[in-house]
C-alpha positions as CSV (number, residue, x, y, z in Angstrom):
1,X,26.7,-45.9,-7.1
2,X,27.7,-42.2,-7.1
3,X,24.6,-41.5,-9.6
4,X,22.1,-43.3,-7.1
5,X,24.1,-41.0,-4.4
6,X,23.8,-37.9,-6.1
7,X,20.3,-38.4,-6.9
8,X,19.3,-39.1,-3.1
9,X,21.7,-36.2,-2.0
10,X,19.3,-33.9,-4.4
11,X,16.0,-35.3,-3.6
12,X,16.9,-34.4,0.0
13,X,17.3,-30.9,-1.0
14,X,14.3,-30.4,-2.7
15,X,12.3,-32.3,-0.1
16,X,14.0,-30.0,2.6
17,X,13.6,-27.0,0.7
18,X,10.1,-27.3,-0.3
19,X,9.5,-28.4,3.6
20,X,10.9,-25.3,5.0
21,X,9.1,-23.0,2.3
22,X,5.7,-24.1,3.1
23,X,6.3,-23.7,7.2
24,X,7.8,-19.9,6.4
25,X,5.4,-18.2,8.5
26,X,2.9,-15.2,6.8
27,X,3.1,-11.5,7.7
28,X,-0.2,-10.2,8.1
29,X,-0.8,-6.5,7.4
30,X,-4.1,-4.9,9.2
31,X,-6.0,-1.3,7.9
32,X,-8.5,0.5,8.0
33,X,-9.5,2.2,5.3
34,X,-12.7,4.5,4.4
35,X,-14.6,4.0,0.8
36,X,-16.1,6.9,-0.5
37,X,-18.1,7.3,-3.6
38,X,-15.4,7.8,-5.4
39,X,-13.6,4.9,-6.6
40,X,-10.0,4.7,-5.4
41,X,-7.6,1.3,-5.4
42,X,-7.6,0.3,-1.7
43,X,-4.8,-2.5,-2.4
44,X,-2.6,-2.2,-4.9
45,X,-0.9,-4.8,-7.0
46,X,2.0,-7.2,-5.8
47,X,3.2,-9.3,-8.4
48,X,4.7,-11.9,-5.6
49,X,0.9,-12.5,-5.2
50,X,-1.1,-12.1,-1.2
51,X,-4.2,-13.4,0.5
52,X,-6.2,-10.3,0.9
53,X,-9.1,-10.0,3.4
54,X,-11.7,-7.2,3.3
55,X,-14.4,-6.5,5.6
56,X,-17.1,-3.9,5.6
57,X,-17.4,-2.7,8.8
58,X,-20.0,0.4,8.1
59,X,-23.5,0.2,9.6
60,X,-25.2,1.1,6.6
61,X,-23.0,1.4,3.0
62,X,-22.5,-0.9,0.8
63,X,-19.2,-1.8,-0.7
64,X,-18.6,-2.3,-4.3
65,X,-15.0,-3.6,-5.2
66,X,-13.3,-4.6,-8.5
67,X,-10.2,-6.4,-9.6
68,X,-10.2,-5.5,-12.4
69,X,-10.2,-1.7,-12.9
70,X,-12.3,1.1,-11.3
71,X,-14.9,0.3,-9.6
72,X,-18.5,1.5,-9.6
73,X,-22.0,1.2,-8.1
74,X,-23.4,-1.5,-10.1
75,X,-24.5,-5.1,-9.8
76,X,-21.8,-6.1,-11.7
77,X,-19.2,-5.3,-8.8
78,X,-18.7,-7.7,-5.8
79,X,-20.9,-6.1,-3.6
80,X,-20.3,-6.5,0.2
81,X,-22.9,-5.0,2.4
82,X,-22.6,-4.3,5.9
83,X,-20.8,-6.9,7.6
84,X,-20.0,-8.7,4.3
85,X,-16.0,-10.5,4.1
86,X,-14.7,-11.8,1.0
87,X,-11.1,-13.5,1.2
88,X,-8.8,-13.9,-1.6
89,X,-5.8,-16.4,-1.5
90,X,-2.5,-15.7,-4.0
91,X,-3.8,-12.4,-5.8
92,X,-1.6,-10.1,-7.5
93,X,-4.5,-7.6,-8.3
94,X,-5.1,-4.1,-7.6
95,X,-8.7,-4.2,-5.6
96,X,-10.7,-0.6,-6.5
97,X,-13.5,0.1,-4.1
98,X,-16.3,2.8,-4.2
99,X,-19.0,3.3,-1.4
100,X,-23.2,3.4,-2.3
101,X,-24.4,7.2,-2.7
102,X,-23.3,9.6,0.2
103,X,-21.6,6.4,2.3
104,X,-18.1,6.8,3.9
105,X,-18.0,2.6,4.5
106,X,-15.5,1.7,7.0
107,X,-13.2,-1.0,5.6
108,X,-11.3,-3.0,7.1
109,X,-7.9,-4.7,4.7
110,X,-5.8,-7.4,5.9
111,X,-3.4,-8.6,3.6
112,X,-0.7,-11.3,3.9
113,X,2.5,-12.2,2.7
């Protein structure tokens, strides 16, 4: 009886603590942030992982972003043109970003915890 107890008592636990985890609420961290064309890390890594959000708000430049070093003006980058999102859940990644040729793209970072 005291085993069948026990286990219940812990199973409880685990169910309440898993419960209240997943209710926490997120922090939510808005900037802005100009891309030039030079590549510079716009978020930088958290190893406790985020949900990033990036949105190019520029007119005209386009936006090319890697997670995986620098980044640079090629089709091999994610590319967001004007307007362009991209959203990213649970990333610990440092995101690099460079403008197209002679753009200063407004960027818009939202990242949450």
């Amino acid at each position: 009886m005291k085993k069948i107890l026990l286990i219940l008592v812990i199973s409880i636990v685990l169910t309440v603590s898993v419960w209240a985890d997943s209710t926490k609420p997120i922090t939510q961290t808005q900037v802005s942030v100009t891309v030039t064309s030079s590549a510079s890390d716009i978020i930088t890594e958290n190893l406790a992982g985020q949900d990033i959000f990036i949105q190019n708000n520029d007119a005209t430049g386009i936006v090319y972003l890697n997670f995986s070093g620098d980044a640079t003006v090629s089709s091999t980058m994610l590319t967001l043109d004007p307007g362009d999102t991209v959203s990213i859940t649970k990333t610990t990644n440092v995101v690099s970003a460079i403008g197209s040729i002679g753009s200063n793209a407004n960027v818009v970072v939202i990242l949450g915890r």
